[in-house]
C-alpha positions as CSV (number, residue, x, y, z in Angstrom):
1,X,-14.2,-23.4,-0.3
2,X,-12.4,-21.3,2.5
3,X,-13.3,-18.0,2.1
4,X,-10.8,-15.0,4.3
5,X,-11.4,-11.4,4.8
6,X,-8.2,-10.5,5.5
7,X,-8.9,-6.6,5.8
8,X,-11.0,-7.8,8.9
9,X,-8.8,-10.2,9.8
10,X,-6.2,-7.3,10.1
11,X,-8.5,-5.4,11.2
12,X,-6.4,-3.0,13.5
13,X,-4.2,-2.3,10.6
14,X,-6.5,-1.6,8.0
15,X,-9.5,-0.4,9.4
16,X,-8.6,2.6,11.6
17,X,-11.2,5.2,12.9
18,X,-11.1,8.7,11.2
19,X,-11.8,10.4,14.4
20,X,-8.7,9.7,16.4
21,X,-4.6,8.6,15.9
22,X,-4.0,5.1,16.9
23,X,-0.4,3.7,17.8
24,X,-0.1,0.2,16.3
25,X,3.0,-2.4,15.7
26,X,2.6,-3.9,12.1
27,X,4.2,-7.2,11.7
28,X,6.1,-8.6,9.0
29,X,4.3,-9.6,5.8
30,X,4.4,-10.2,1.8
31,X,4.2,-7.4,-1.0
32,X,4.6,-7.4,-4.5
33,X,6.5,-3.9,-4.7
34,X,7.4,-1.5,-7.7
35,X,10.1,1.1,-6.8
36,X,9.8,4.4,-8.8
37,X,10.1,8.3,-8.8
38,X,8.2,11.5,-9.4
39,X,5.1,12.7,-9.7
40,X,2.4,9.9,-9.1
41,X,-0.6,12.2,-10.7
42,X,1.4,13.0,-13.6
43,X,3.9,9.8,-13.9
44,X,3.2,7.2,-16.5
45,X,5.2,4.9,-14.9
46,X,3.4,5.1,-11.3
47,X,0.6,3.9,-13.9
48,X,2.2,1.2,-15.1
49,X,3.5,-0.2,-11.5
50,X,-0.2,0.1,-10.5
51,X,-1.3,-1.8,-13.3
52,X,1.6,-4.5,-12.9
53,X,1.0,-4.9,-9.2
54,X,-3.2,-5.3,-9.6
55,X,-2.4,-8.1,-12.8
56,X,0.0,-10.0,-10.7
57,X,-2.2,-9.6,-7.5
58,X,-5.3,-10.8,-9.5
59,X,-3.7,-13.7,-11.1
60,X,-2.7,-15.2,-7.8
61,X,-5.8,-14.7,-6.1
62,X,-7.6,-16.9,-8.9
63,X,-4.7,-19.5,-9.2
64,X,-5.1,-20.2,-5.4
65,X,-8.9,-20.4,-5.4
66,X,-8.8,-22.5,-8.6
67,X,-5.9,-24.4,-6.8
68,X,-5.5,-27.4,-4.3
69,X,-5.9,-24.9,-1.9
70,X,-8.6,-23.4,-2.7
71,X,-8.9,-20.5,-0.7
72,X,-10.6,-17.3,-1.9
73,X,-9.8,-14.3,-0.7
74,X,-10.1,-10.4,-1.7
75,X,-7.6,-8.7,-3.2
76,X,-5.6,-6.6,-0.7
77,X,-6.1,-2.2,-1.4
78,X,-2.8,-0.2,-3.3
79,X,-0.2,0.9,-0.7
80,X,2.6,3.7,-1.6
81,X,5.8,4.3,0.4
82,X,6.6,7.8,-0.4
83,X,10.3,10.1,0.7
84,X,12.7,12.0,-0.4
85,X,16.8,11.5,0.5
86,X,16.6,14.3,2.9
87,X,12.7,13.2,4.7
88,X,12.7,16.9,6.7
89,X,12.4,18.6,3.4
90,X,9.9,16.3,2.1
91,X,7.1,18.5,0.9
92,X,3.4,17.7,0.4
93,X,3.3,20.4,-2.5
94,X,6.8,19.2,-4.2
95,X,5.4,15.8,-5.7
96,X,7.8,15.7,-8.7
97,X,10.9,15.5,-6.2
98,X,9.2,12.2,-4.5
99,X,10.8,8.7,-4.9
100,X,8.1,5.7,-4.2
101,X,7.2,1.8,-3.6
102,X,4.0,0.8,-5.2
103,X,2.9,-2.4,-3.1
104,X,0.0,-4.6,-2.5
105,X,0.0,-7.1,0.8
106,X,-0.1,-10.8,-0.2
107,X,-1.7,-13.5,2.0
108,X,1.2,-15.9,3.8
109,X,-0.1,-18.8,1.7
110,X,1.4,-17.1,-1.5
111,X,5.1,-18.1,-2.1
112,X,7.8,-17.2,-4.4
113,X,7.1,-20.1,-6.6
114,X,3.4,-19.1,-6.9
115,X,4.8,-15.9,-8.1
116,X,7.1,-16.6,-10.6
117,X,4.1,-19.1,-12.1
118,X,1.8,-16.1,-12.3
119,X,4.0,-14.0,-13.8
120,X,4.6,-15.8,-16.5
121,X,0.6,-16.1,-16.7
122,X,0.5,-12.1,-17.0
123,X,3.5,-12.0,-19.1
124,X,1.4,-14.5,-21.8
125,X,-1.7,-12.6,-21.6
126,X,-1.4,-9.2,-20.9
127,X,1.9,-8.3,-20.6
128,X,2.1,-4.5,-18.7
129,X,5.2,-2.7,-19.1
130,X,6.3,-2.7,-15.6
131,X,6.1,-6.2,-14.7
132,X,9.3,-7.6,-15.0
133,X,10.2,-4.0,-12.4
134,X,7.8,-6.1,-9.5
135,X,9.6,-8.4,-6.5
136,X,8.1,-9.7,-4.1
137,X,9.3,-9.5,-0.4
138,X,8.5,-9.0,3.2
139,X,8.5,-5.9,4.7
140,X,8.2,-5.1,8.7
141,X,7.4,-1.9,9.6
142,X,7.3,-2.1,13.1
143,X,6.0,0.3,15.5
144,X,3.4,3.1,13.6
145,X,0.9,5.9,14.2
146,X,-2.2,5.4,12.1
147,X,-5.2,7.2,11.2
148,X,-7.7,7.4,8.1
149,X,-8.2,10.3,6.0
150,X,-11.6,11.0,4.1
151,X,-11.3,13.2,1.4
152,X,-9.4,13.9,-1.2
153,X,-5.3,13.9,-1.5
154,X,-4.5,17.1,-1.8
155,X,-6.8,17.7,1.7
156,X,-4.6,15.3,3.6
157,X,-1.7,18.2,4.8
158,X,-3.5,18.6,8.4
159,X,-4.5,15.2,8.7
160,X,-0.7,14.3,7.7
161,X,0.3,17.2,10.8
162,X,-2.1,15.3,13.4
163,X,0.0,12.1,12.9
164,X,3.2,13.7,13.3
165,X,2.2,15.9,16.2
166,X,1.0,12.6,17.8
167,X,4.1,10.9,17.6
168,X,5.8,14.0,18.9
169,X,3.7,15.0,21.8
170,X,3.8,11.1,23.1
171,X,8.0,11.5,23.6
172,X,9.2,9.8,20.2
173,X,10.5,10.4,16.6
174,X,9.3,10.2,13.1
175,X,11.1,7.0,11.2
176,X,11.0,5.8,8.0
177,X,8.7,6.7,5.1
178,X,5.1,8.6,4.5
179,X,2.9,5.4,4.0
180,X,-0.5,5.9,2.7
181,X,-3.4,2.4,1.8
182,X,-6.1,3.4,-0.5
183,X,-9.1,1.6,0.1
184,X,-11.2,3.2,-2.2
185,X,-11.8,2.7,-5.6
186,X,-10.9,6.5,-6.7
187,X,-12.5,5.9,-10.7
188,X,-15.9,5.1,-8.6
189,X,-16.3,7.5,-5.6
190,X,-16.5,11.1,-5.5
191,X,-13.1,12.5,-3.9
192,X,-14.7,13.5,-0.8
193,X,-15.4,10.2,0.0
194,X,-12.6,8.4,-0.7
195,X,-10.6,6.6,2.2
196,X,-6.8,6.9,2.5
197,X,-5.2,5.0,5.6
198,X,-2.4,7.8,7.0
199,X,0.7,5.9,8.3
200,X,3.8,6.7,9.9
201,X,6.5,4.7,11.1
202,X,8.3,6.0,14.8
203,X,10.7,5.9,17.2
């Protein structure tokens, strides 16, 4: 069986150093997104997209290893979109005024078809709340300025401020939403370890 890594595969877009800002161009590739609003620490329905998104992710992975094409392959970490209608009033302390896309990355190999067959796995076994709210696109992002945060959330203002200034102090723009990838498990590791990729789209 064909096992792929496809954090070190993507390796300049999911493993960035903590000790410098990296400019990267992110291609165009699969998500199973949740669209939703307010505060994510306090929200019961972030809770449930998260839930949704990890049920549907997981299902797929083991259909396609158990599958003729039996790949295996590890489950790709949360990512969150997050804005506000008017992005130069968008405020690290205002969470309950944030709107947000809950996604995970899926491998190329996983089509629409796959999806709708997994679904209907979940739907038949578990059922979360927010699963019929999931879709599944692609989603190019283009040209970025990356870096990763260790820490906890609320400590990420300056490292947020370091990107920005970055994109600023080479000649371009801020565009498009606050992204942040969570590649640690936050129920496991203590909050000043935990890993959060910082990304921001530019122009």
């Amino acid at each position: 069986m064909k096992k792929i890594n496809y954090k070190k595969e993507l390796k300049h877009l999911y493993k960035p150093s903590p000790s410098k800002i990296e400019f990267s161009e992110v291609p165009e590739m699969n998500f199973l997104m949740i669209d939703g609003a307010g505060n994510p620490n306090t929200s019961l329905v972030y809770k449930e997209a998260i839930e949704a998104l990890y049920s549907l992710s997981y299902t797929l992975k083991f259909m396609i290893k158990k599958g003729e094409v039996g790949i295996d392959y590890g489950v790709m970490p949360l990512e969150g979109l997050w804005w506000v209608d008017d992005m130069s009033k968008f405020d690290q302390n205002k969470k309950e005024d944030w709107k947000w896309t809950a996604m995970i990355m899926q491998p190329e190999i996983v089509t629409k078809e796959m999806v709708a067959i997994a679904t209907e796995e979940v739907r038949n076994k578990k059922d979360p709340k927010a699963l019929s709210k999931i879709r599944f696109e692609a989603f190019k992002e283009g040209k970025v300025a990356q870096t990763l945060h260790i820490g906890p959330f609320s400590e990420e203002g300056p490292t947020i401020k370091k990107v920005h200034d970055f994109i600023s102090e080479n000649g371009y723009k801020l565009n498009g939403k606050h992204h942040e990838i969570y590649l640690s498990d936050i129920r496991r590791a203590a909050p000043e370890k935990w890993k959060t990729i910082i990304r921001q789209p530019y122009s």
